[in-house]
N, CA, C and O atoms as CSV, one atom per row, in Angstrom:
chain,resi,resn,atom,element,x,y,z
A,1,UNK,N,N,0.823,-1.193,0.000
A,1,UNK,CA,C,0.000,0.000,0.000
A,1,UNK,C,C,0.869,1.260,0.000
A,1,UNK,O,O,0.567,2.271,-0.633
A,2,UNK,N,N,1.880,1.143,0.690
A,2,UNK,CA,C,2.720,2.580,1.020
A,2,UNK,C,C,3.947,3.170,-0.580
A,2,UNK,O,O,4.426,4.251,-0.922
A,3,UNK,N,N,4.005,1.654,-1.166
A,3,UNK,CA,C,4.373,1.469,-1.927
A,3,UNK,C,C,3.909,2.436,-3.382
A,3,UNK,O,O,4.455,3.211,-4.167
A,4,UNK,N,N,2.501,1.805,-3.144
A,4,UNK,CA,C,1.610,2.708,-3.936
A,4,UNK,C,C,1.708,3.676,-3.990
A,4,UNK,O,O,2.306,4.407,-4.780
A,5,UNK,N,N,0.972,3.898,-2.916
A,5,UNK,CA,C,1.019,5.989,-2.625
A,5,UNK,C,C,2.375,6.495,-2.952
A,5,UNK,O,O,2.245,7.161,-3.979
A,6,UNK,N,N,3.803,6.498,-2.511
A,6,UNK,CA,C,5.034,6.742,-2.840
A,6,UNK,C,C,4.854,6.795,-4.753
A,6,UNK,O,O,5.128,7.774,-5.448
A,7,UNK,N,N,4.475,5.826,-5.114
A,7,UNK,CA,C,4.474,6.299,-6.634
A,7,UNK,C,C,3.796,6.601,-7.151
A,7,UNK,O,O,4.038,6.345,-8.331
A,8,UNK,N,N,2.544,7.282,-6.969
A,8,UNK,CA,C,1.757,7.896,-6.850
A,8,UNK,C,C,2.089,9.460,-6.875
A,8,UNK,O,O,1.959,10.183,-7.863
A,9,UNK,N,N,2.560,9.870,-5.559
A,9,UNK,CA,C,3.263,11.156,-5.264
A,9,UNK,C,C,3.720,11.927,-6.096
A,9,UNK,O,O,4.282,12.962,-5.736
A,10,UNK,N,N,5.118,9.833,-6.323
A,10,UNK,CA,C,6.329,10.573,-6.718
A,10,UNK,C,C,6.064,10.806,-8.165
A,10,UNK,O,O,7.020,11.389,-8.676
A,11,UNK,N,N,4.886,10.499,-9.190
A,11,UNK,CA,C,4.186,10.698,-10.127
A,11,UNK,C,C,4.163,12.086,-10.583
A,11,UNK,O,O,4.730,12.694,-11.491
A,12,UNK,N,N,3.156,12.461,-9.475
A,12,UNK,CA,C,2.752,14.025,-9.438
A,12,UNK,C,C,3.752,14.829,-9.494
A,12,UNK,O,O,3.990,15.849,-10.140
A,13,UNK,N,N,4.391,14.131,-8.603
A,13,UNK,CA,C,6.203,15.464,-8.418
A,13,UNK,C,C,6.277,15.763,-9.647
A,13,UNK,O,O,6.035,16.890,-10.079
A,14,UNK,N,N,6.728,14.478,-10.560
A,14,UNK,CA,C,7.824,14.425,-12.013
A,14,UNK,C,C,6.662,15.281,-12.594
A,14,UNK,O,O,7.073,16.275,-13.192
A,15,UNK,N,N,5.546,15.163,-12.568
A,15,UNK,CA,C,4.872,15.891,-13.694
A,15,UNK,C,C,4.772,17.296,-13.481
A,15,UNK,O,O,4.573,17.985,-14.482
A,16,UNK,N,N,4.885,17.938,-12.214
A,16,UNK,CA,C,4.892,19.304,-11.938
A,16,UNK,C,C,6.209,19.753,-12.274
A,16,UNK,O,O,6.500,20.855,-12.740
A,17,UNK,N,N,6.947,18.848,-12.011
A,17,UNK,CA,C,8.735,19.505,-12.263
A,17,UNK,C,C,8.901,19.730,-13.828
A,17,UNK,O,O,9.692,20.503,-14.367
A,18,UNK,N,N,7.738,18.659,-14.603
A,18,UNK,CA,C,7.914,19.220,-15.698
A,18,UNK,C,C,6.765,20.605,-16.209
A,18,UNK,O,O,7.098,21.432,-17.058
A,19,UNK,N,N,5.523,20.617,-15.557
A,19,UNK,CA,C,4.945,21.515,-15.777
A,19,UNK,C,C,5.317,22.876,-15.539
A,19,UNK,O,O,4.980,23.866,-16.189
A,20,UNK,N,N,6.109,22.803,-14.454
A,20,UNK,CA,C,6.450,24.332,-13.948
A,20,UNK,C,C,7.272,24.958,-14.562
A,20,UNK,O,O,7.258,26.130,-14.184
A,21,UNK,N,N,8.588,24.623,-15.964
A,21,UNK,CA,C,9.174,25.777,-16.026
A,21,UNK,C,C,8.025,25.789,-17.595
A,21,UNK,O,O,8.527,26.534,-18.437
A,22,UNK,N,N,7.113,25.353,-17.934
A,22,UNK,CA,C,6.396,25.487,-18.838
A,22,UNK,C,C,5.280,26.721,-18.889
A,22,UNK,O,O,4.997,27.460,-19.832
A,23,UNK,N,N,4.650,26.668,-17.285
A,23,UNK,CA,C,4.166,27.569,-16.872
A,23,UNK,C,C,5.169,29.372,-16.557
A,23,UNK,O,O,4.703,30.484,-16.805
A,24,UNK,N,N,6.038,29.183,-16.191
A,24,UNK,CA,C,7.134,30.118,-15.721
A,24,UNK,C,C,7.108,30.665,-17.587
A,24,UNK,O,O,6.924,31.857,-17.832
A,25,UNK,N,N,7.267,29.867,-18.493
A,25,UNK,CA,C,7.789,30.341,-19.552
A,25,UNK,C,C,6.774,30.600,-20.309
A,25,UNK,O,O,7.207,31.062,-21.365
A,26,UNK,N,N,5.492,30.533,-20.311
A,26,UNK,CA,C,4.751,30.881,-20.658
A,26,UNK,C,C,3.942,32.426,-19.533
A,26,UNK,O,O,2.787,32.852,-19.572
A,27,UNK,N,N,4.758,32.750,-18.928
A,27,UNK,CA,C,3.921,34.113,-17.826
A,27,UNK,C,C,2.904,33.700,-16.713
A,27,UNK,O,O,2.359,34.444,-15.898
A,28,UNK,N,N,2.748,32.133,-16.881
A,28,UNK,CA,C,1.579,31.975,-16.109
A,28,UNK,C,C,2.002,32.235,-14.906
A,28,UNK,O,O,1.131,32.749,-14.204
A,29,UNK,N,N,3.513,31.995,-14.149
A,29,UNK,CA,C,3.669,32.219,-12.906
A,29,UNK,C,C,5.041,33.160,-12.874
A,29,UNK,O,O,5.982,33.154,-13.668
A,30,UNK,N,N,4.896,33.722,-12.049
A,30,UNK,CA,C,5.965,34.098,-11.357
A,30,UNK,C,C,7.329,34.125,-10.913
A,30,UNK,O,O,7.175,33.570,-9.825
A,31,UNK,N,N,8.402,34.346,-10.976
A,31,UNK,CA,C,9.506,33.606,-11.246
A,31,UNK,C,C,9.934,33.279,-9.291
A,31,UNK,O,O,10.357,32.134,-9.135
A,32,UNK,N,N,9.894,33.705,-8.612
A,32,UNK,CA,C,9.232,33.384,-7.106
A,32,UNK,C,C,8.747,32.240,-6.791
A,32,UNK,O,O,9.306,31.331,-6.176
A,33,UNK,N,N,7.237,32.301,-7.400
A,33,UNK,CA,C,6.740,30.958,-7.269
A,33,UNK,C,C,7.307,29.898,-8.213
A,33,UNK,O,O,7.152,28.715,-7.911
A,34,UNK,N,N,7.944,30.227,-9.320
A,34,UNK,CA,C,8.221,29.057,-10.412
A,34,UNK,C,C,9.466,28.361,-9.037
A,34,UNK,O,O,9.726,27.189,-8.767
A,35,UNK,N,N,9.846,29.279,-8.600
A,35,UNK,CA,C,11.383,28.169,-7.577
A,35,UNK,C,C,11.226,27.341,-6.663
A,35,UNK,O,O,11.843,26.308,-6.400
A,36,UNK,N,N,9.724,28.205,-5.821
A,36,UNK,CA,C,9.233,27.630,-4.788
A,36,UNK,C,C,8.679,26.183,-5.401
A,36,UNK,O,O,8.988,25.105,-4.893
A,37,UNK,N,N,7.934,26.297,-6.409
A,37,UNK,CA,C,7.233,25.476,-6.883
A,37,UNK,C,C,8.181,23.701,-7.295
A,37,UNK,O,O,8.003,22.507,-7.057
A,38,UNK,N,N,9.277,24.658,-8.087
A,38,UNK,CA,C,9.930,23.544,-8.929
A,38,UNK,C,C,11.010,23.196,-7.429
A,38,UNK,O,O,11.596,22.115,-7.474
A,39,UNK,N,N,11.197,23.880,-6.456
A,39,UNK,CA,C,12.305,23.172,-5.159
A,39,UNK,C,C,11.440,21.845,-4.809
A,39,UNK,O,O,11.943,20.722,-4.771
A,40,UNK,N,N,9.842,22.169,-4.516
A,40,UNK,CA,C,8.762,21.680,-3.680
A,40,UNK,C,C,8.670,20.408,-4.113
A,40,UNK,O,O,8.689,19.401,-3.406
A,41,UNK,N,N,8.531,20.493,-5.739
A,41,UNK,CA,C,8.357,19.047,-6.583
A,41,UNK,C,C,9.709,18.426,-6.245
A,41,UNK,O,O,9.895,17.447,-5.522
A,42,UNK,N,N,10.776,19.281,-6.996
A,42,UNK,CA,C,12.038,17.769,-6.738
A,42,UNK,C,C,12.339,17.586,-5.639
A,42,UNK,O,O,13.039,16.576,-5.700
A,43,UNK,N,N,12.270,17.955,-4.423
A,43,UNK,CA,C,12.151,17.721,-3.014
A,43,UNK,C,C,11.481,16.530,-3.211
A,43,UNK,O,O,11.856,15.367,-3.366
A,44,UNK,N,N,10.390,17.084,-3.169
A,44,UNK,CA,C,8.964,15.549,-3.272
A,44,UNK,C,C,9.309,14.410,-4.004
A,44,UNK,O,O,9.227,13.251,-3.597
A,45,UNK,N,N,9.846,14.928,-5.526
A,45,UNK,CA,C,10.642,13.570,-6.280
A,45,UNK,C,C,11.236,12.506,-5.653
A,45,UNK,O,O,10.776,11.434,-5.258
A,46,UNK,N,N,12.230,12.936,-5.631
A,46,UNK,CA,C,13.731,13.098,-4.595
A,46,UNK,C,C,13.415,11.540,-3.402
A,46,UNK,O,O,13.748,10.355,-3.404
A,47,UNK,N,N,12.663,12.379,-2.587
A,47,UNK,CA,C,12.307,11.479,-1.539
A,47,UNK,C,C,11.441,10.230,-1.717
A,47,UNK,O,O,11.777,9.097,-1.372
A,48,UNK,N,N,10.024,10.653,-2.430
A,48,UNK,CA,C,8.962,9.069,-2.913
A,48,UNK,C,C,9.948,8.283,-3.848
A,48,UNK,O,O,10.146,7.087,-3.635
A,49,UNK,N,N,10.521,8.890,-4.800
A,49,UNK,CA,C,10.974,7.967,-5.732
A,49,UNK,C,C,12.332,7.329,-5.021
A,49,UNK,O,O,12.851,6.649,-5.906
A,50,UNK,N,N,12.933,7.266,-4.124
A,50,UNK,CA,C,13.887,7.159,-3.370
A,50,UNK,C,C,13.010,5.715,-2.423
A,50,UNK,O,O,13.255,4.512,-2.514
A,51,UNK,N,N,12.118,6.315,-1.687
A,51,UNK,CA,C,11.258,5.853,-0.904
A,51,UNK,C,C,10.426,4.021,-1.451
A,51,UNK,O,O,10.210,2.916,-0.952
A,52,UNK,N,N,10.235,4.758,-2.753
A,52,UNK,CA,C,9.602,3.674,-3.902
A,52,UNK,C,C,10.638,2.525,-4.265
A,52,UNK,O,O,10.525,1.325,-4.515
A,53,UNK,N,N,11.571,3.312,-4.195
A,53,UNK,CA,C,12.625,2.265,-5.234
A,53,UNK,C,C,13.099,1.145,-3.811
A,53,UNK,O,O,13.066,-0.078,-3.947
A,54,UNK,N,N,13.496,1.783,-2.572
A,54,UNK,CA,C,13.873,0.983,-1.077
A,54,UNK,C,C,12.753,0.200,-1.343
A,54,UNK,O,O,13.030,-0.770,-2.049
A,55,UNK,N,N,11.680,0.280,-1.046
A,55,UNK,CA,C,10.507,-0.704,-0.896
A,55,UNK,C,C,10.299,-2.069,-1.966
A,55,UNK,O,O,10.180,-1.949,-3.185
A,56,UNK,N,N,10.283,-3.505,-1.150
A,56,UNK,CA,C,9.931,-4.457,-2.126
A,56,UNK,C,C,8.425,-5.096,-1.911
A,56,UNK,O,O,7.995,-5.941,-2.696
């Protein structure tokens, strides 16, 4: 189960890390929030997919 959720997460992360400098480069955000945003995801990456990969 924990397994799951971890890739799950770590899903969402990869896809925001790629959404965000898309958004940044298109004006939608802020260059502030684009850092906060893109630290937040590979942080989040980082750790589930880390988390995911330990787990059998």
């Amino acid at each position: 189960m924990l397994k799951t959720v971890c890739a799950a997460v770590a899903a969402v992360s990869l896809l925001t890390c790629l959404a965000a400098p898309a958004a940044y480069f298109q004006g939608w955000l802020a260059e502030a929030a684009f850092e906060n945003l893109f630290a937040a995801a590979s942080l989040g990456w980082f750790v589930t997919a880390t988390a995911y990969a330990s787990r059998k």
